[in-house]
C-alpha positions as CSV (number, residue, x, y, z in Angstrom):
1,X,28.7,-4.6,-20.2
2,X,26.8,-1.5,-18.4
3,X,24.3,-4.4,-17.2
4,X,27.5,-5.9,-15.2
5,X,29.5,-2.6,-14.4
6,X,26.4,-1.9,-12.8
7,X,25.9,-5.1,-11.3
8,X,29.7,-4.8,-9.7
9,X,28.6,-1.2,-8.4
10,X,26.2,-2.4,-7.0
11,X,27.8,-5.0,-5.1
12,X,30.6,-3.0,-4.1
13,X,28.6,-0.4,-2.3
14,X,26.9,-3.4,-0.7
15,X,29.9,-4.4,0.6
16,X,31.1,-1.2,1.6
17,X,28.0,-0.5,3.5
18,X,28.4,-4.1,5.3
19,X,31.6,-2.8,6.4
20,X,30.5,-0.2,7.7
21,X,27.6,-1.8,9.5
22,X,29.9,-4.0,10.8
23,X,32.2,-1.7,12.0
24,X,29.6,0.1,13.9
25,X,28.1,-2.9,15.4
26,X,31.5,-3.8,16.7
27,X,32.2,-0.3,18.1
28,X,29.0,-0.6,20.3
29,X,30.2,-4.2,21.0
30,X,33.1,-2.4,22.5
31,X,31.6,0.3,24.1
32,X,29.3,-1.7,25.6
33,X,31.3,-4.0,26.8
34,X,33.6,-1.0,28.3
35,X,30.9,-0.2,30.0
36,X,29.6,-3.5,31.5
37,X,33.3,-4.0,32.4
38,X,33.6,-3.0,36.6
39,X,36.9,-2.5,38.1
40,X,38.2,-5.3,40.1
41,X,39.6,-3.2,43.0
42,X,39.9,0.4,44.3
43,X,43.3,1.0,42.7
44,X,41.8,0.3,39.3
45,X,38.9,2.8,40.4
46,X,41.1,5.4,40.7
47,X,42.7,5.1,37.9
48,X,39.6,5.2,36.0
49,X,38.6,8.3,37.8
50,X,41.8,10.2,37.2
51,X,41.7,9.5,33.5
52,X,38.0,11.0,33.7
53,X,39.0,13.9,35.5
54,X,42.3,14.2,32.9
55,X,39.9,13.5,29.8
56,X,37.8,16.2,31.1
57,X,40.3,19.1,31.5
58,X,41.1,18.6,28.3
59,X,37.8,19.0,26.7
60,X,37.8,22.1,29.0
61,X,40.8,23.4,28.2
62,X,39.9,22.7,23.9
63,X,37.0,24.7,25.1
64,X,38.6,27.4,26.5
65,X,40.6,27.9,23.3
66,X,37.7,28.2,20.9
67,X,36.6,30.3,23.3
68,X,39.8,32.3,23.1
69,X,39.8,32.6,19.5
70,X,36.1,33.1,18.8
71,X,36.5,36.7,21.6
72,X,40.0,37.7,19.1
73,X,37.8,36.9,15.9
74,X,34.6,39.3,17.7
75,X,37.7,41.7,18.6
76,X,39.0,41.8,14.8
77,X,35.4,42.2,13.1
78,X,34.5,45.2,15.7
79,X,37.7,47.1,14.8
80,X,37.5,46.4,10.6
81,X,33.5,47.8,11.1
82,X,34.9,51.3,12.4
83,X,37.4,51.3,10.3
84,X,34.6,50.7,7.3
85,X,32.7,53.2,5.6
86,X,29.4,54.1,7.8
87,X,26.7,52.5,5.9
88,X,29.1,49.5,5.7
89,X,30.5,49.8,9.5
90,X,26.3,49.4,10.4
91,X,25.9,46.2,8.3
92,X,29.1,44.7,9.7
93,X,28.1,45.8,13.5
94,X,24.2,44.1,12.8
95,X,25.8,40.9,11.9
96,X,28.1,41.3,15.1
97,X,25.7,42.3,17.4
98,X,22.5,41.0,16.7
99,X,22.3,38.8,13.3
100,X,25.0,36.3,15.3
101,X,23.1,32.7,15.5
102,X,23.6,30.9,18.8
103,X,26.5,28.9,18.9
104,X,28.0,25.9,20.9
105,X,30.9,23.7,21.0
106,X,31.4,20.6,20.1
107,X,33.0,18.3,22.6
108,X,33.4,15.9,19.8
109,X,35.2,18.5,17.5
110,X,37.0,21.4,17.7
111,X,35.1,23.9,14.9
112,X,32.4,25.6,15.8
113,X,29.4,24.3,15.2
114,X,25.8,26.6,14.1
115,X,23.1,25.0,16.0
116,X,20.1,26.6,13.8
117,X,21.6,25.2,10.5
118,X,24.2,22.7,11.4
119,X,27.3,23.7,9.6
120,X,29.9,25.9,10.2
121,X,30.3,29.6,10.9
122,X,33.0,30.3,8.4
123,X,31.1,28.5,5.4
124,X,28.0,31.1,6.7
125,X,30.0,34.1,6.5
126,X,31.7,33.3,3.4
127,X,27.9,32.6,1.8
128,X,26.1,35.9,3.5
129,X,24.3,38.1,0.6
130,X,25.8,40.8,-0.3
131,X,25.2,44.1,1.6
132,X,22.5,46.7,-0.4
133,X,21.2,49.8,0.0
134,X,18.0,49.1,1.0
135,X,19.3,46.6,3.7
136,X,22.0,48.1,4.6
137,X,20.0,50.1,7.4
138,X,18.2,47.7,8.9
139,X,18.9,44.1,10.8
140,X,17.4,41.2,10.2
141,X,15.0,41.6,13.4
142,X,13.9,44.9,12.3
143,X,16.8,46.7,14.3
144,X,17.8,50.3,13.1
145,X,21.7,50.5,13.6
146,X,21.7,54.6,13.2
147,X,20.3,55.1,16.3
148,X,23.2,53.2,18.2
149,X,26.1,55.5,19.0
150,X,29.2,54.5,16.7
151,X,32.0,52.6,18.5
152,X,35.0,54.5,20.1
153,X,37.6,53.8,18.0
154,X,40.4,54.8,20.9
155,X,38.6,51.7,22.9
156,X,40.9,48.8,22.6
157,X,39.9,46.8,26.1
158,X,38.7,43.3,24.9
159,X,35.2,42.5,25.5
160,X,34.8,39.3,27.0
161,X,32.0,36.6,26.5
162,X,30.5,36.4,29.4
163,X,30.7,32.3,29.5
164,X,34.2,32.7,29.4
165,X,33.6,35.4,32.1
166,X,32.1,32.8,34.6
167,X,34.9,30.4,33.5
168,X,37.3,32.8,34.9
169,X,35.4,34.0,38.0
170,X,35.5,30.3,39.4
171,X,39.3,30.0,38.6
172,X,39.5,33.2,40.8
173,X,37.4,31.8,43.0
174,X,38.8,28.6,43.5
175,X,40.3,27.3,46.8
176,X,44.0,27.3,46.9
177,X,44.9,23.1,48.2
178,X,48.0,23.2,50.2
179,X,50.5,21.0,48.1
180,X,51.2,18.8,50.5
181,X,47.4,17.2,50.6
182,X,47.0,17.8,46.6
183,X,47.3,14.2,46.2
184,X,44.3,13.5,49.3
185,X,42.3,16.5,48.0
186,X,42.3,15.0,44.3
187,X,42.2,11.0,44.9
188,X,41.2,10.9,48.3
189,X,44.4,9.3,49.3
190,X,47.5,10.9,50.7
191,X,50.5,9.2,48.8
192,X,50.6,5.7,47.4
193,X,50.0,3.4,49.7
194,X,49.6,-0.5,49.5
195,X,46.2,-2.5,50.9
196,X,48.7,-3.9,53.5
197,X,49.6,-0.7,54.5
198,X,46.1,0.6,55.3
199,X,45.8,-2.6,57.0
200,X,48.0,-2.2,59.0
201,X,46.8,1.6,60.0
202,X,43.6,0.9,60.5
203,X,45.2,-1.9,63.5
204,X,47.4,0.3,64.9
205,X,44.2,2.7,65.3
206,X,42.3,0.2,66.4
207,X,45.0,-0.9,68.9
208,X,45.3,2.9,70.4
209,X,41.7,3.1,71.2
210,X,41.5,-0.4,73.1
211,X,44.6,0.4,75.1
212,X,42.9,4.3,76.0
213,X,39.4,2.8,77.1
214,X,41.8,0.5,79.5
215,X,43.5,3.1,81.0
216,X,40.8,5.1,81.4
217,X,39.1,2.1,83.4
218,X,42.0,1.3,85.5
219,X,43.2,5.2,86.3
220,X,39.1,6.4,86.4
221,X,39.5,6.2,90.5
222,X,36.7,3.7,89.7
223,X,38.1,1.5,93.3
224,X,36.4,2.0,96.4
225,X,37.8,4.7,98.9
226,X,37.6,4.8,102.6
227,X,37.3,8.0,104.3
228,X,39.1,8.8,107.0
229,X,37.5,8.3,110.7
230,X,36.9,10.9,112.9
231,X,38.9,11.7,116.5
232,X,36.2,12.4,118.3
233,X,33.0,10.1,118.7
234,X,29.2,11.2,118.6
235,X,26.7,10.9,121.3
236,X,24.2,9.6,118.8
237,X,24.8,6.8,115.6
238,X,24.7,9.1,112.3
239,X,21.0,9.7,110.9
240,X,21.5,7.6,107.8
241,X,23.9,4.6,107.1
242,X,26.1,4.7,104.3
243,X,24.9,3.1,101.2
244,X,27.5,0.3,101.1
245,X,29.5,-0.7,103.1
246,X,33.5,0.1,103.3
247,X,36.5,-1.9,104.1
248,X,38.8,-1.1,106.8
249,X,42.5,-0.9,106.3
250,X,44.0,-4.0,107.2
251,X,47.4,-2.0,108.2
252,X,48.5,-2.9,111.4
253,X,49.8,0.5,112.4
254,X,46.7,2.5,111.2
255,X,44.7,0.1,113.3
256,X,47.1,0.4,116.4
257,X,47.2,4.6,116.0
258,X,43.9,5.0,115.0
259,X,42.2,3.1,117.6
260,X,44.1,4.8,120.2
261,X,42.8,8.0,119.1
262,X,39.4,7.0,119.0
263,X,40.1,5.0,122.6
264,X,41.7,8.8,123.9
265,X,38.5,10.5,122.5
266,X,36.3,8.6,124.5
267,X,37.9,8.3,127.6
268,X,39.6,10.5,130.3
269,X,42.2,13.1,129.1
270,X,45.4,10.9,131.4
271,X,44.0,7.4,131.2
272,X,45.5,6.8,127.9
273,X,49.4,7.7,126.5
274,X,50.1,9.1,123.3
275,X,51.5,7.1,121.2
276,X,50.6,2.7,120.7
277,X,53.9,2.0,121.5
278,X,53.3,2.8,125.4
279,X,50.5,0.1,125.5
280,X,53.1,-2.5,124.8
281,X,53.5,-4.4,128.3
282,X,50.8,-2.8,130.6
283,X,49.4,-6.1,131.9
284,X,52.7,-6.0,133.5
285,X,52.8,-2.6,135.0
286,X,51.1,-2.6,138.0
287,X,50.6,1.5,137.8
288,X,48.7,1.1,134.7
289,X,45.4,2.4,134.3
290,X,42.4,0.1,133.6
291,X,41.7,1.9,130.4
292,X,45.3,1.4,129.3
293,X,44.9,-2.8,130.4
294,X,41.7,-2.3,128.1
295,X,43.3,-0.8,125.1
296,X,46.0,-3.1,125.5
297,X,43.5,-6.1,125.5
298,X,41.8,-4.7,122.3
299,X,44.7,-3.4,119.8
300,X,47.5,-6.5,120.9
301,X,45.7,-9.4,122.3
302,X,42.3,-9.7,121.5
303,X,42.5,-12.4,118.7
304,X,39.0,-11.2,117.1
305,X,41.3,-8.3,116.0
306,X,38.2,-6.3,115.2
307,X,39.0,-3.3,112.3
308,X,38.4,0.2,113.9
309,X,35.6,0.8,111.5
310,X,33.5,-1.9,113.1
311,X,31.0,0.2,115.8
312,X,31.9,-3.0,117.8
313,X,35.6,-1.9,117.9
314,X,34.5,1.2,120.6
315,X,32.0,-1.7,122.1
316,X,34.3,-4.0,123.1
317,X,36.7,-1.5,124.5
318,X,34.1,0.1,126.3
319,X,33.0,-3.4,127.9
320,X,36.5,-4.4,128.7
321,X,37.1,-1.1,130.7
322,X,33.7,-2.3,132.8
323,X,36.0,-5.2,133.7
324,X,39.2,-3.7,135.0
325,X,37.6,-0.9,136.5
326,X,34.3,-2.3,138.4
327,X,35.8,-5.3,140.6
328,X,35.2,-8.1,137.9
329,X,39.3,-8.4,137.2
330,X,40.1,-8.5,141.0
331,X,37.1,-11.2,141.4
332,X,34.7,-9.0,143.0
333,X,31.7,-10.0,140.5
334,X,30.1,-13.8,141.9
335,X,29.3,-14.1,138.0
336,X,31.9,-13.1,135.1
337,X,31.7,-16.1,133.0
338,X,33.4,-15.4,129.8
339,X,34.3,-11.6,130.0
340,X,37.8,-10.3,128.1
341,X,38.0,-14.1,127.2
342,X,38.9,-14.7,123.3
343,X,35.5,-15.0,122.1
344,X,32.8,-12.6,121.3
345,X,31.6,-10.6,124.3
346,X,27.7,-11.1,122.1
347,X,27.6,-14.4,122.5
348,X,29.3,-15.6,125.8
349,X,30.1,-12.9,128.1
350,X,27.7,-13.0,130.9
351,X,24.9,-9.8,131.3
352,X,25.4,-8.6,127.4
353,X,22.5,-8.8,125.5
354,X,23.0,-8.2,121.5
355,X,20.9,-7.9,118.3
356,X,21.1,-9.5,114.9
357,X,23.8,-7.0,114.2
358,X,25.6,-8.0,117.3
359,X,25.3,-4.6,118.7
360,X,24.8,-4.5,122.3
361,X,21.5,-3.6,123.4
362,X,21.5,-4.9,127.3
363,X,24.0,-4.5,130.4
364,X,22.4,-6.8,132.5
365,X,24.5,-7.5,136.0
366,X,22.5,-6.8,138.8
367,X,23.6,-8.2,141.9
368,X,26.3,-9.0,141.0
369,X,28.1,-7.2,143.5
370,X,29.9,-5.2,140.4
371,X,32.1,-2.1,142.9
372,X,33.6,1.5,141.3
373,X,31.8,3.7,139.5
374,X,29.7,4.2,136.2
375,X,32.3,4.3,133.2
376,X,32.3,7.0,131.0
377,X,32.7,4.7,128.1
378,X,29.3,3.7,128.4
379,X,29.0,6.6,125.8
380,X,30.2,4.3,123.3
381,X,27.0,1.7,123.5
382,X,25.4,3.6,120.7
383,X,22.6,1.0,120.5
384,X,22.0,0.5,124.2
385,X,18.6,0.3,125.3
386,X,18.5,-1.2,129.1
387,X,21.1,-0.8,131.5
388,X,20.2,-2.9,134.5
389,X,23.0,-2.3,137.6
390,X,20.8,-2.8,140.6
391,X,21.5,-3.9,144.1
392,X,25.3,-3.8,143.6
393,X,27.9,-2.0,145.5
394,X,28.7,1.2,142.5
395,X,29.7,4.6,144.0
396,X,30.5,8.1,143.0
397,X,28.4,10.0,141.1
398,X,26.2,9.8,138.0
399,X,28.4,10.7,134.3
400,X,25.7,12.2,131.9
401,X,27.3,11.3,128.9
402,X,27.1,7.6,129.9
403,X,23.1,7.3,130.7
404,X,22.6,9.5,127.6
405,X,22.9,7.5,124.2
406,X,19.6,7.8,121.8
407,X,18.1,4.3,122.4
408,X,18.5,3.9,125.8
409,X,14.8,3.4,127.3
410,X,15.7,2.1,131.0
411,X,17.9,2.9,133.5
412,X,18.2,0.7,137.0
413,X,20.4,1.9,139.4
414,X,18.6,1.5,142.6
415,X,20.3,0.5,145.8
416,X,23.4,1.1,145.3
417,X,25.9,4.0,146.8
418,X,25.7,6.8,144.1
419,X,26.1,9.7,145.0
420,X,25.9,13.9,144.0
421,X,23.5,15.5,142.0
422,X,21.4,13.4,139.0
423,X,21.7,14.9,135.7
424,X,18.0,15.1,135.0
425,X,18.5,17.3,132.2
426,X,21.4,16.2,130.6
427,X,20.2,12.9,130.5
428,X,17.1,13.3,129.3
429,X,17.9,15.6,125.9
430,X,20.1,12.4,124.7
431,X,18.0,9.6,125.7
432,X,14.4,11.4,124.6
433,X,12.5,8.1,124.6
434,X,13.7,7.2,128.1
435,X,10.4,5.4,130.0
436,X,11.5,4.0,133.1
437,X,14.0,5.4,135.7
438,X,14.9,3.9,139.0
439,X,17.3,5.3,140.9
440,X,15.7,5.2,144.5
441,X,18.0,3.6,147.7
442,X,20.9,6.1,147.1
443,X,21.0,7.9,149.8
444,X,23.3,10.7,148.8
445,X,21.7,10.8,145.1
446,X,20.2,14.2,144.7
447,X,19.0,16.7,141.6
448,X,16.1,18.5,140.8
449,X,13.6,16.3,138.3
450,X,12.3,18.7,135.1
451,X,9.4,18.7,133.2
452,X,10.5,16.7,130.5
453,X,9.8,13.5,133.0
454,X,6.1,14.3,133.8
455,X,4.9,12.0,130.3
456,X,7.4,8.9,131.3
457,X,6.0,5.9,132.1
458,X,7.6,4.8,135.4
459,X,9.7,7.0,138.2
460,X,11.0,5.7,141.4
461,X,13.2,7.9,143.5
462,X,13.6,8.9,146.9
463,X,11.3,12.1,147.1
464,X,13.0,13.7,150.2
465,X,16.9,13.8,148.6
466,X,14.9,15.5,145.0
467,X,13.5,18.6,143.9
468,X,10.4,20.6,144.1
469,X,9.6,20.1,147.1
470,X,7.5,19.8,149.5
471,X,6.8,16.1,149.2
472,X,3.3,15.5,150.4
473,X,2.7,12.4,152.4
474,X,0.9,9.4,150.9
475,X,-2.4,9.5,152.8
476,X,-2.9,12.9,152.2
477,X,-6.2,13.8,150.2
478,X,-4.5,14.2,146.9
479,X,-1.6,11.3,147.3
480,X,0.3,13.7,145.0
481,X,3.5,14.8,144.8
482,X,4.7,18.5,144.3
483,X,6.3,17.2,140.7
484,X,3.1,15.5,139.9
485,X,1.2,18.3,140.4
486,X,3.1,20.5,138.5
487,X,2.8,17.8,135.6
488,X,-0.7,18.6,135.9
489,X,0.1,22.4,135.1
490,X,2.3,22.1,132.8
491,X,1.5,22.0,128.9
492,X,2.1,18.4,129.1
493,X,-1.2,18.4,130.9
494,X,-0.1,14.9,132.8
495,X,2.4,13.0,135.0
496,X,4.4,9.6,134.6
497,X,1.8,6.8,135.0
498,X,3.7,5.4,138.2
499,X,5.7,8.1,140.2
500,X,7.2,6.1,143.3
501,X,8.3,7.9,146.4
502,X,10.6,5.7,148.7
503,X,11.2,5.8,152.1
504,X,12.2,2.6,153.0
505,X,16.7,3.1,154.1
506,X,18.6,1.1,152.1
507,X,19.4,-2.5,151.9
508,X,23.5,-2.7,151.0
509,X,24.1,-5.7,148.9
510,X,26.5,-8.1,149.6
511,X,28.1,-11.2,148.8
512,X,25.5,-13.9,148.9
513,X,26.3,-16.6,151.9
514,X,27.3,-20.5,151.2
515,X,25.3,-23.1,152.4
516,X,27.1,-23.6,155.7
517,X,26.7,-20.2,156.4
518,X,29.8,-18.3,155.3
519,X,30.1,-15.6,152.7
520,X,31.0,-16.4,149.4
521,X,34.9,-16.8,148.6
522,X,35.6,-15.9,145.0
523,X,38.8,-18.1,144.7
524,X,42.0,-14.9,143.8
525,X,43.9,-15.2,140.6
526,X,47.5,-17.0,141.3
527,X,49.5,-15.0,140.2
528,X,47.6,-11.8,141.7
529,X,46.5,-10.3,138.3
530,X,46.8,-6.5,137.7
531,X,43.7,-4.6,137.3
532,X,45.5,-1.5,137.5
533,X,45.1,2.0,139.5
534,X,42.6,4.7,138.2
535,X,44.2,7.5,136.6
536,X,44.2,10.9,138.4
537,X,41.1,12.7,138.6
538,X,38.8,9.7,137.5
């Protein structure tokens, strides 16, 4: 009977302890599998976290407590030691102040556990030895508790640990979370929203941002801008062009206004009226001037319509003005094939000579039998480099502004019936790479020739009408000139490489004769066509 009462013990206890094997082997089935287990979206994520974070202040706040109660237990054993006898109030303060082991909680339970001995504090204190005399003096580290000052019985203030110190600092310390972003400040979202929802945020974001970069684009001033022209024309094209090119305005009435200004700036101050709207039916007025026939032509008729930002707007003006004013409208000229016809005065009008940028370079009509004098508008051939009117009928005197442009390089207006003084000067400090000047067989042409001629290449004048003089005669020893030998003085050290004296009269040119001997007839315009009356003081 013991042999099987045994026997059954045994196999009892085996059992049990299979249990519990068991037991344990499925509880870190489950705990592993808790762990392997991930959640299957962010919501589940957050849920996990907040029942960490809710798990956790409780543990802290269990902690808290046994801190708590272990300060009030500290608090009651300092006041029972001075209310105790004083060789028993020592004792009790040793084991208070120093004797204490070093203790921790628990997070798995709630007594306080003795980390030297592993079990608890109260079972320890209820086994300490009784106190003796001979120990009663001394600690267990050797301490003498008579020389430490007894505690003041009237102090009541608690004395805190100073864990649960720190614990309380960082409360005090902590950030106060405006309540209406708790919920963003703890899960990092602000309210419950859906996936949809955020979906549909993140779109509307996405949308605000596209639609600002196209606005920006569209209200950046990003299009191209066209400055306004200026009233008054240079002498001289601007140093630099610009570094691409602009569009001119396509409005009819800033063209008509505009161009008129421009037209007024370069021409006498009462050839032109004010305003476009007095252009309108000049080819029928036969007081009108040939500058307003011109501007007429140009702004209403012409049907190349060039913009007023085109250089060859101010050209072709310029040109047609040539026409009504020097005899070539009246019929005067033997050749004027093509001029203020509709096509392009580069490539058909006879004498003008143009570059690849159909800019007019050349005036080429001599004899020609062109009559009237020089226009002024000449100024406007920015890129003109040879103006050839020799051995035609021109009179009056010599503009400056219209022999002066930057390129121009010769000048031929020999026999002819100019008149007044030569602007040397004037002349020469706009056109600074002029070479060759003929201007001999005017009779009444006078002027005083400068310095600034002696390095030119070719001069022909007659000597008798110019300045310095004396002129000496041609088989003198020297055979120089009193302007040649000054050239020779001067710092330029030299005069022009031909200086030409004429005194041969002039030859006046006239209408070549026909065959049978009878001077050419230009046929007359039916009806007679106006070519209208120069204005007042031109």
């Amino acid at each position: 009977m013991d042999y099987e009462e045994g026997q059954g013990r045994r196999r009892s206890s085996a059992s049990r302890s299979s249990d519990a094997g068991g037991g344990s082997e499925r509880r870190k089935k489950s705990a592993s599998e808790r762990k392997k287990k991930k959640p299957t979206n962010a919501e589940d994520a957050l849920e996990a976290k907040m029942a960490a974070k809710k798990k956790k202040e409780m543990k802290s706040s269990k902690m808290e407590d046994a801190l708590e109660a272990k300060i009030r237990k500290k608090n009651e054993k300092a006041a029972a030691a001075a209310s105790a006898p004083p060789s028993r109030r020592g004792l009790e303060e040793e084991k208070v102040e120093e004797d204490r082991p070093y203790e921790s909680y628990d997070e798995d339970d709630d007594d306080v556990v003795d980390e030297e001995v592993g079990y608890n504090h109260s079972s320890r204190v209820a086994s300490a030895p009784p106190t003796t005399e001979e120990n009663a003096l001394f600690t267990r580290g050797g301490g003498d508790v008579r020389n430490r000052p007894p505690p003041n019985p009237l102090d009541n203030s608690a004395v805190l640990d100073p864990l649960r110190e720190a614990q309380l600092e960082k409360e005090r310390n902590k950030k106060n979370v405006n309540q209406r972003f708790a919920d963003m400040h703890e899960t990092g979202q602000w309210g419950g929203l859906s996936k949809w929802e955020k979906y549909g945020i993140c779109f509307l974001t996405l949308g605000a941002i596209v639609a600002a970069v196209v606005l920006g684009i569209m209200f950046s001033g990003g299009g191209e801008k066209t400055l306004e022209p200026t009233m008054q024309p240079t002498k001289e094209p601007t140093g630099s062009p610009s570094t691409s090119p602009t569009l001119a305005p396509t409005d009819t009435e800033y063209r008509e206004t505009t161009g008129l200004e421009m037209m007024r700036a370069a021409s006498p101050k009462l050839a032109l009226p004010q305003t476009p709207e007095e252009l309108v039916g000049a080819k029928e007025n036969s007081d009108s001037t040939p500058q307003e026939l011109a501007a007429e032509f140009v702004l209403y008729d012409d049907p190349l319509e060039i913009p007023t930002r085109d250089l060859r707007f101010m050209e072709r003006y310029a040109l047609s003005v040539f026409y009504y004013q020097n005899g070539g409208c009246i019929g005067d000229w033997i050749t004027k094939s093509n001029w203020r016809s509709d096509e392009d005065h580069c490539d058909n009008w006879h004498g003008i000579v143009c570059d690849l940028k159909k800019r007019v370079i050349e005036v080429n009509l001599s004899k020609n039998y062109v009559t009237g004098k020089i226009p002024i508008e000449f100024s406007q051939l920015m890129e003109l480099s040879t103006l050839d009117l020799s051995n035609n009928a021109m009179v009056g005197t010599v503009p400056a502004d219209a022999l002066s442009m930057g390129k121009m390089y010769t000048i031929q207006l020999n026999n002819n019936l100019l008149e007044g003084e030569f602007p040397f000067q004037e002349v020469k400090e706009g056109a600074t790479i002029l070479d060759n000047l003929w201007i001999q067989e005017n009779t009444q042409l006078t002027g005083t020739i400068t310095e600034s001629y002696c390095a030119m290449n070719s001069i022909t004048l007659d000597c008798d009408n110019f300045e310095p003089k004396p002129v000496y005669p041609i088989d003198s020893d020297s055979g120089l000139t009193t302007f040649q030998t000054n050239c020779l003085d001067s710092k330029i050290g030299r005069g022009p490489k031909e200086y030409t004296c004429n005194f041969d009269d002039p030859v006046p040119y006239v209408k070549p004769a026909a065959e049978n001997g009878t001077e050419v007839v230009v046929p007359a315009p039916s009806p007679p066509a106006i070519c209208g009356t120069p204005a007042v003081g031109t």
